[in-house]
C-alpha distance (Angstrom), angle and dihedral (degrees) to the residues before:
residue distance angle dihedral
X1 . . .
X2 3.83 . .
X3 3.48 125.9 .
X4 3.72 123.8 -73.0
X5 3.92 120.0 -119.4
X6 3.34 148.3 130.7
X7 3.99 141.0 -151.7
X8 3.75 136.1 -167.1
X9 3.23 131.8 -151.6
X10 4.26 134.4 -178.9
X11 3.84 132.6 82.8
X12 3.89 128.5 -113.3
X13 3.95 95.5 -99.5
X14 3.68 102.8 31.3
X15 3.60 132.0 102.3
X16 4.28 92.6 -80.6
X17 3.44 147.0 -39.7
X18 4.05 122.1 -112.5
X19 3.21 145.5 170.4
X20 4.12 149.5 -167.9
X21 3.53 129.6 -140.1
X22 3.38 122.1 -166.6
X23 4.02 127.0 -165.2
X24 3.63 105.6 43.7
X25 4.08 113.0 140.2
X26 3.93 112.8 -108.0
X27 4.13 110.3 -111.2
X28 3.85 95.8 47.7
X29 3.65 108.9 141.9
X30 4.18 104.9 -125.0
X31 4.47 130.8 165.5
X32 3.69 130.2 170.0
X33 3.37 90.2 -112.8
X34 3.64 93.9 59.4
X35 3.59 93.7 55.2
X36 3.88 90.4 45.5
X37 3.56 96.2 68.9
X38 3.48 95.9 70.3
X39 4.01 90.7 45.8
X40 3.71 85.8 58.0
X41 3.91 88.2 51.5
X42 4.04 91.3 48.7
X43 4.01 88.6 57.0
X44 3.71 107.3 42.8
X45 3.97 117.5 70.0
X46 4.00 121.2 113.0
X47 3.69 110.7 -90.7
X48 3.75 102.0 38.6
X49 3.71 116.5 142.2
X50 3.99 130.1 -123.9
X51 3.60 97.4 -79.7
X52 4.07 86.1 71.3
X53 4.02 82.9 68.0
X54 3.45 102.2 46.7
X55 4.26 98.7 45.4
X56 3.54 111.4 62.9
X57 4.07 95.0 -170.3
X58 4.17 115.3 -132.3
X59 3.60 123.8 167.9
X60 4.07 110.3 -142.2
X61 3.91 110.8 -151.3
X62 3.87 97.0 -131.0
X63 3.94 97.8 169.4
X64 3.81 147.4 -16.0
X65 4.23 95.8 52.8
X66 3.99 118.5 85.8
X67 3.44 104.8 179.4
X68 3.47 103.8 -14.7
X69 3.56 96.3 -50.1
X70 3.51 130.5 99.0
X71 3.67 125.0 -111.7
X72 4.17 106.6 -149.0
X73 3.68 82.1 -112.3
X74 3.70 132.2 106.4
X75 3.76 111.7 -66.7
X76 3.92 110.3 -149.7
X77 3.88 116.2 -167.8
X78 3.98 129.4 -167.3
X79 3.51 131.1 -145.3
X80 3.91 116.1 -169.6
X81 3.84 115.9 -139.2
X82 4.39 99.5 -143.9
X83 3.73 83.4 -168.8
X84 3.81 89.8 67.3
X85 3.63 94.6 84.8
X86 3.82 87.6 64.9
X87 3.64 88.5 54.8
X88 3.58 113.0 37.4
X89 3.96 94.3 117.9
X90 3.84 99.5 39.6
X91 3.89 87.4 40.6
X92 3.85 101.1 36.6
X93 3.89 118.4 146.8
X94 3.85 99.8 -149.8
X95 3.73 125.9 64.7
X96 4.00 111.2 -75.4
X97 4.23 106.2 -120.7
X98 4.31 122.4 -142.5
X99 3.86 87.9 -76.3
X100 3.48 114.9 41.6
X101 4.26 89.3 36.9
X102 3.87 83.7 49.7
X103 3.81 88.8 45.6
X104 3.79 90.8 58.5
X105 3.84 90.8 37.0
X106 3.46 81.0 62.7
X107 3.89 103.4 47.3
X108 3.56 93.6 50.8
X109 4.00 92.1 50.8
X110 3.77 87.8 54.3
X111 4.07 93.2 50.1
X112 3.93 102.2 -95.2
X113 4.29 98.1 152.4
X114 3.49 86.7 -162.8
X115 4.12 90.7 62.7
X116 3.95 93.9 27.1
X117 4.11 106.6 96.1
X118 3.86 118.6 -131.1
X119 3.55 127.8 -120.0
X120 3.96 103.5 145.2
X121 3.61 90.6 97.4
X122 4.11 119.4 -148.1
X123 4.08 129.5 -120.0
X124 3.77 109.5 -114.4
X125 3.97 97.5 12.3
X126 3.88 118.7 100.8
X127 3.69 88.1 -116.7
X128 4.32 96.6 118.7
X129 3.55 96.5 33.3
X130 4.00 94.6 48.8
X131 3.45 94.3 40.3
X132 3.67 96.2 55.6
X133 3.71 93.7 42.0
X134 3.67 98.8 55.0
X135 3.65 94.0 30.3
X136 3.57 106.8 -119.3
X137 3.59 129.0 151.2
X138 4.16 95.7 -158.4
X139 3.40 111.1 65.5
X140 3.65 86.7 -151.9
X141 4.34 90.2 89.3
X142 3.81 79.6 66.9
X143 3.59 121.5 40.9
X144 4.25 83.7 45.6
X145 3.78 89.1 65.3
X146 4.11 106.7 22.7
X147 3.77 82.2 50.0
X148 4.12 115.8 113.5
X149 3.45 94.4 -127.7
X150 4.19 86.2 89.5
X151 3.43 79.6 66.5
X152 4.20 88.3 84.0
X153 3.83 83.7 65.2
X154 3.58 97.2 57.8
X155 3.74 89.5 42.6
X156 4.09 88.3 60.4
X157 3.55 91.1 51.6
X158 3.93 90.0 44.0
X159 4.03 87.3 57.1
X160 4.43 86.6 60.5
X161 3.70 88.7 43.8
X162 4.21 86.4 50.2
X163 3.80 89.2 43.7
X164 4.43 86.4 51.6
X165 3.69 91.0 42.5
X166 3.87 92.3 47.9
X167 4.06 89.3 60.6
X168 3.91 85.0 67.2
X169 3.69 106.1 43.0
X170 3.65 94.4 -102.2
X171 3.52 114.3 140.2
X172 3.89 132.7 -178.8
X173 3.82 134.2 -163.4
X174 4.02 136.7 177.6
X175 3.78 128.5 -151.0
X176 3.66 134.9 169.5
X177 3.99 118.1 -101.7
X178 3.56 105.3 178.4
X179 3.84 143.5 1.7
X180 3.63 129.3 -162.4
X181 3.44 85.0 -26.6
X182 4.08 108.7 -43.8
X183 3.61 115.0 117.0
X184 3.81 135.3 -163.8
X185 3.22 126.5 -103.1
X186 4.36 109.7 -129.1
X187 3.83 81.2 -152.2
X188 3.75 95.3 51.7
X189 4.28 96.4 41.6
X190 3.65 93.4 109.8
X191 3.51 95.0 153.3
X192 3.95 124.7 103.1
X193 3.91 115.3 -131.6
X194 3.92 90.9 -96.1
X195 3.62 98.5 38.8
X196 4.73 78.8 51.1
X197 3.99 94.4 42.9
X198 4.07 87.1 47.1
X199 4.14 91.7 55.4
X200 3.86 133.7 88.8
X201 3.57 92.7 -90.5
X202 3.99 110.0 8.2
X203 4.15 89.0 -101.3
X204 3.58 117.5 156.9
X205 3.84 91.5 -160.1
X206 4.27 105.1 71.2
X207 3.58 86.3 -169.8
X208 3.96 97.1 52.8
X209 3.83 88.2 41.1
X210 3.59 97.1 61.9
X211 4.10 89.7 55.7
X212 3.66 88.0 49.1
X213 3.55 91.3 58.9
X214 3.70 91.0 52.4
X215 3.67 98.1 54.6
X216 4.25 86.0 51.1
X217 3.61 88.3 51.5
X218 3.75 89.1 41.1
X219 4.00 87.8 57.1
X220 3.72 90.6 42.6
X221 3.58 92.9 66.0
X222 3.60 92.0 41.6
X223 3.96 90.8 53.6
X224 3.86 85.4 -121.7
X225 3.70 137.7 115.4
X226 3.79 138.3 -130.8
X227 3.83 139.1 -151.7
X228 3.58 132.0 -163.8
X229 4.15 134.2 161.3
X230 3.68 138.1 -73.0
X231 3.68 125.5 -150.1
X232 3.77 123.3 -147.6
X233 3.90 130.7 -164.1
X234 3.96 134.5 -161.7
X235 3.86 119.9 -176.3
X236 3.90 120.8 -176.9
X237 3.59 99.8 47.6
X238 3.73 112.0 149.5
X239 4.12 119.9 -131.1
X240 4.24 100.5 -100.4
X241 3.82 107.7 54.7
X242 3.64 110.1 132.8
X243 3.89 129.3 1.3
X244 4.02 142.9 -110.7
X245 3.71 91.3 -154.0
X246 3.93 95.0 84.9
X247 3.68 139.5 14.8
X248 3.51 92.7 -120.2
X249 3.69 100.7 44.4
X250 4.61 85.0 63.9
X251 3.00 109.0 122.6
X252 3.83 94.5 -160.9
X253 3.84 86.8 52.5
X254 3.28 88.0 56.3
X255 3.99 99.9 48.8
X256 3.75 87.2 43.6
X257 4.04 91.5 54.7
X258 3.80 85.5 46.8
X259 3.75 95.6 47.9
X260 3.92 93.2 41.6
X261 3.64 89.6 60.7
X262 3.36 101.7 66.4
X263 4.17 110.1 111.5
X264 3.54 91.1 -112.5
X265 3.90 115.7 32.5
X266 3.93 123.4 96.4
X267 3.81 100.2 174.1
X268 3.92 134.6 42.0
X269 4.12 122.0 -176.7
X270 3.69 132.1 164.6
X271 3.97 130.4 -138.4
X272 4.16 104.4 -23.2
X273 3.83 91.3 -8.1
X274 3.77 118.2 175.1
X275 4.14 90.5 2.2
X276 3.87 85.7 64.7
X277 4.25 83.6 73.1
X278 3.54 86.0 67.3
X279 3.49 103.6 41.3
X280 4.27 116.6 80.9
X281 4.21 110.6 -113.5
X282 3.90 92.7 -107.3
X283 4.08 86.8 58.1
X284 4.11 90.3 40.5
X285 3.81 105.8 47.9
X286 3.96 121.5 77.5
X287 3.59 111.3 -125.0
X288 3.97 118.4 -135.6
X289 3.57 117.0 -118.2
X290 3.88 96.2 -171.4
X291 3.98 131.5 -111.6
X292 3.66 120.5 -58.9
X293 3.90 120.6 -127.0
X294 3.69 86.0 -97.5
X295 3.76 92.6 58.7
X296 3.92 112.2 -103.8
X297 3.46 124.5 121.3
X298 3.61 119.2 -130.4
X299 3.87 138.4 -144.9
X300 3.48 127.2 -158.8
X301 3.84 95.9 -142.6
X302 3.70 137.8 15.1
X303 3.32 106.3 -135.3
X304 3.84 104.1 125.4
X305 4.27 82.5 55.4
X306 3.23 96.0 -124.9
X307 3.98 104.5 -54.0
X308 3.39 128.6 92.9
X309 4.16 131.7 167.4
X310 4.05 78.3 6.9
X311 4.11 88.2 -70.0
X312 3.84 123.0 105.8
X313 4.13 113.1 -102.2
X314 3.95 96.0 -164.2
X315 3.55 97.3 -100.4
X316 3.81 118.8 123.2
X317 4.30 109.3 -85.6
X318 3.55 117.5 -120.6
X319 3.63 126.0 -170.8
X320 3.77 135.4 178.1
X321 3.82 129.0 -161.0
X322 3.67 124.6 -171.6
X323 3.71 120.7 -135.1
X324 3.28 120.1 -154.2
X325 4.10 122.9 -148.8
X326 4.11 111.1 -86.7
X327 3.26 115.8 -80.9
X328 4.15 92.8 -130.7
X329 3.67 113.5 70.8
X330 4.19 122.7 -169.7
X331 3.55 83.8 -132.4
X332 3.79 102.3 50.8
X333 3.68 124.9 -135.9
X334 3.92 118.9 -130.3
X335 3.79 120.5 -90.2
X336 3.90 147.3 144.0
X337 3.98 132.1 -88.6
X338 3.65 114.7 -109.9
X339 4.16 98.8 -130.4
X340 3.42 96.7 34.5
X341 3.80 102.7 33.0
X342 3.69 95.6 -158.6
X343 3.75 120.9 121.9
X344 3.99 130.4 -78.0
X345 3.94 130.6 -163.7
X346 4.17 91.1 -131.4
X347 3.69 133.3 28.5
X348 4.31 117.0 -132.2
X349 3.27 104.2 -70.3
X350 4.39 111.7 -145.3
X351 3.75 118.4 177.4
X352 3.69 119.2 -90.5
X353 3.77 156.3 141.6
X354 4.01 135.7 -75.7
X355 3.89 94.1 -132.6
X356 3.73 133.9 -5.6
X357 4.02 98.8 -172.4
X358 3.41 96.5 121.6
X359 4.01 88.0 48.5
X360 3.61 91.1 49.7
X361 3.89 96.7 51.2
X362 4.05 83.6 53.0
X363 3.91 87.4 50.9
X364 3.57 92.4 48.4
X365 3.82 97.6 56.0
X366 3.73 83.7 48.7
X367 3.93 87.0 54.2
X368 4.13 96.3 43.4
X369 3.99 88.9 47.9
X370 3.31 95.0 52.0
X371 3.84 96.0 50.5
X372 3.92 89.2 36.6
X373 3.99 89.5 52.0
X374 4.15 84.1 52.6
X375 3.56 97.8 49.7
X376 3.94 91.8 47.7
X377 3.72 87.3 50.1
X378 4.07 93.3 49.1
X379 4.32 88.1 55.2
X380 3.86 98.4 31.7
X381 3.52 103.0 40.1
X382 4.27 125.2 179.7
X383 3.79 141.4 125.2
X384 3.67 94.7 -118.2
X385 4.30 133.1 43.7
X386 3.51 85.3 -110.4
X387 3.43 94.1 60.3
X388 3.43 92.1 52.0
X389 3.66 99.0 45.9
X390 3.79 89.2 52.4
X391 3.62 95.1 55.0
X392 3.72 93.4 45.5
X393 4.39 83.0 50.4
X394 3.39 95.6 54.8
X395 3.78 95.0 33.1
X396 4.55 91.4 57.5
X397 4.08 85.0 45.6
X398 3.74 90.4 57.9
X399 3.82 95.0 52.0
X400 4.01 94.1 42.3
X401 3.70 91.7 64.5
X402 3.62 124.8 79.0
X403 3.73 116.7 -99.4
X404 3.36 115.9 -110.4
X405 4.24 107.5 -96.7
X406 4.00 108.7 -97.8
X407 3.90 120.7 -128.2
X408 3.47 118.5 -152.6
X409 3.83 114.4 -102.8
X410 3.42 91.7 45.4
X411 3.91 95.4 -105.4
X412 3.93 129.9 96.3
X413 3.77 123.9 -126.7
X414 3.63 136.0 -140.4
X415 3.77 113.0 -141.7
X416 3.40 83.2 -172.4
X417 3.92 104.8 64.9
X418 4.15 101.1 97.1
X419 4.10 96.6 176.8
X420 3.29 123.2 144.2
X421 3.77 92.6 -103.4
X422 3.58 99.6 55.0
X423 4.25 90.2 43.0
X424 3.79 105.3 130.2
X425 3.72 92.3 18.4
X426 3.79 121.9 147.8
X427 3.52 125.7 -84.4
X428 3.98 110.0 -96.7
X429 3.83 109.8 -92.0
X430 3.98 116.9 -104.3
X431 3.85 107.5 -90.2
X432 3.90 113.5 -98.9
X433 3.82 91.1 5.4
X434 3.83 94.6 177.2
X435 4.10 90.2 73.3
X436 3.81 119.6 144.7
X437 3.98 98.0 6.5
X438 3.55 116.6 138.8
X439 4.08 90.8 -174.3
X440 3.99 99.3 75.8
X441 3.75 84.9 152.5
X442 3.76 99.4 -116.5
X443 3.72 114.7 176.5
X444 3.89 127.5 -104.9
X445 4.25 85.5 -108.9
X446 3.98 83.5 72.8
């Protein structure tokens, strides 16, 4: 089977946003409405701007799905932009002629924003860097493309990836952590993962969530914005995903990649993260209880979230992004023009929200399934669900059973061989010999 990936394409104020994945097994039960529940998600979250109530996010099936089922060919989804029809002159895809370029010409001389072109570049955005790069002189080919709202595209493809996942018994959530700097309690998250998707801004912790609502509102009135950290959770992972043997094979390398490039986030960790530099090893490390009778090995902690060597242990994955405050403020920061690269009181101002954390976490589960559903593809393998389902049977019935003992030497011997060549031999050695050491002669580079 080939490789599983997927691409987007689309900008914020053109016609809509869509993307192809490619990879997914053919027989994989997959509706609109399945994939709009997540959109829904992506859009809700208090602190969103206006553009929340004007797009009303659907994914269209455009190919790959007969019936509800996939095919084993590319799947490509749409997501219409409703703002489009406020755009279609500013954003058009064909060449403007004399009249409609004069009509814009025009527009933007008599102080339409929509028509005017940006050069006062904004702090934070990827306004300078992009415009230099691709050598544009209105910021506009930027922001329409480095702006979040592609984000809604990877969230469609997210919802297939869920649906995939789903077959296996993997399941993956999002809450909010922290906002502008108020964090949940664990002892205080009384909420269940419905009653914490269903609040203002998906918080587990009702106390928490109402001082995270305050520091929005604080920022409101301040015509600022504020960032914060989402949390997300997998359970039924197998043992096996991922691989130590090359940098490229991680999978925690490869979540944190996925996570990173989200618009918004500058920070990824897993389990304790950064707090486990401040922690002694004996207080960091998750001891191993053993395997149960029914064959799954237990830990007594989770503090590695789920990943260690780069490879799934079993345990549920946690992963935290930070998300830093928007990068386009009501009130403006200073900053330079593009062409003229002199100084300016106020950066371009473009509409947009106070805080997108909750948004982000839903983004970021998109994100992790996607690379999840790869990585169970890569060990797994087949053309059809079933395929994959039996190789992921046979594959949890392998690991359930005890090992065979080791000997030393690395070879096994038959006590039972009596030929003249092996007359006088020794004795077999004791199965698993090396039981109970503590010295297995592991390097310093441990």
């Amino acid at each position: 089977m080939g490789a599983f990936r997927f691409l987007t394409a689309g900008e914020s104020h053109g016609p809509s946003l869509g993307v192809t994945i490619e990879g997914v097994p053919a027989g994989l039960t997959v509706t609109a409405d399945d994939v709009a529940v997540d959109l829904a998600r992506r859009q809700r979250g208090y602190g969103r701007g206006a553009r929340q109530t004007i797009e009303q996010d659907r994914a269209e099936i455009l190919g790959g799905v007969r019936h509800g089922l996939t095919l084993g060919s590319p799947i490509l989804l749409l997501v219409r932009n409703r703002d489009w029809e406020n755009w279609t002159q500013v954003m058009a895809v064909e060449p403007l002629d004399e009249e409609a370029a004069g009509a814009l010409f025009t527009a933007a001389s008599e102080g339409n924003k929509k028509a005017t072109p940006i050069t006062r570049v904004r702090p934070g955005h990827a306004d300078l860097a992009g415009a230099l790069k691709y050598g544009f002189n209105d910021v506009r080919n930027v922001l329409e493309r480095a702006s979040a709202r592609e984000t809604a595209a990877r969230v469609a493809a997210g919802g297939v990836a869920r649906a995939f996942l789903r077959e296996f018994g993997i399941e993956t959530w999002s809450f909010t952590a922290e906002v502008g700097g108020v964090s949940v309690d664990p002892a205080l998250c009384t909420r269940s993962r419905d009653e914490a998707d269903a609040s203002p801004l998906r918080c587990p912790d009702p106390a928490a969530e109402e001082r995270m609502i305050a520091r929005i509102d604080e920022a409101r009135s301040a015509g600022d914005t504020v960032g914060g950290v989402f949390e997300v959770v997998v359970h039924g992972l197998p043992i096996g995903l991922g691989s130590y043997v090359h940098w490229d094979r991680r999978l925690d390398a490869a979540l944190a990649a996925a996570v990173m490039s989200i618009n918004i986030v500058k920070g990824v960790e897993f389990g304790l993260g950064f707090e486990q530099t401040r922690r002694f090893g004996s207080g960091v490390h998750d001891v191993i209880e053993g395997r149960t009778e029914e064959g799954r090995w237990v830990h007594r902690s989770n503090n590695a979230g789920g990943l260690t060597g780069g490879v799934t242990n079993g345990e549920p994955l946690v992963v935290r992004g930070a998300v830093k405050p928007i990068s386009t403020l009501a009130r403006p920061l200073p900053s330079a023009d593009l062409v003229t690269g002199e100084a300016v009181d106020k950066a371009h101002y473009e509409r947009s929200d106070i805080s997108v954390v909750p948004a982000a976490g839903v983004v970021a589960e998109a994100m992790v399934m996607l690379t999840l559903a790869s990585f169970v593809l890569e060990k797994f393998g087949g053309d059809t669900v079933d395929d994959v389902r039996a190789g992921l049977e046979r594959y949890r019935a392998r690991i359930a059973a005890a090992p065979e003992a080791p000997v030393a030497g690395g070879r096994r011997r038959d006590a039972s061989l009596s030929t003249p060549a092996n007359a006088g031999a020794a004795a077999p050695a004791p199965a698993h010999g090396l039981t109970g050491t503590d010295e297995a002669g592991s390097g310093g580079d441990d």
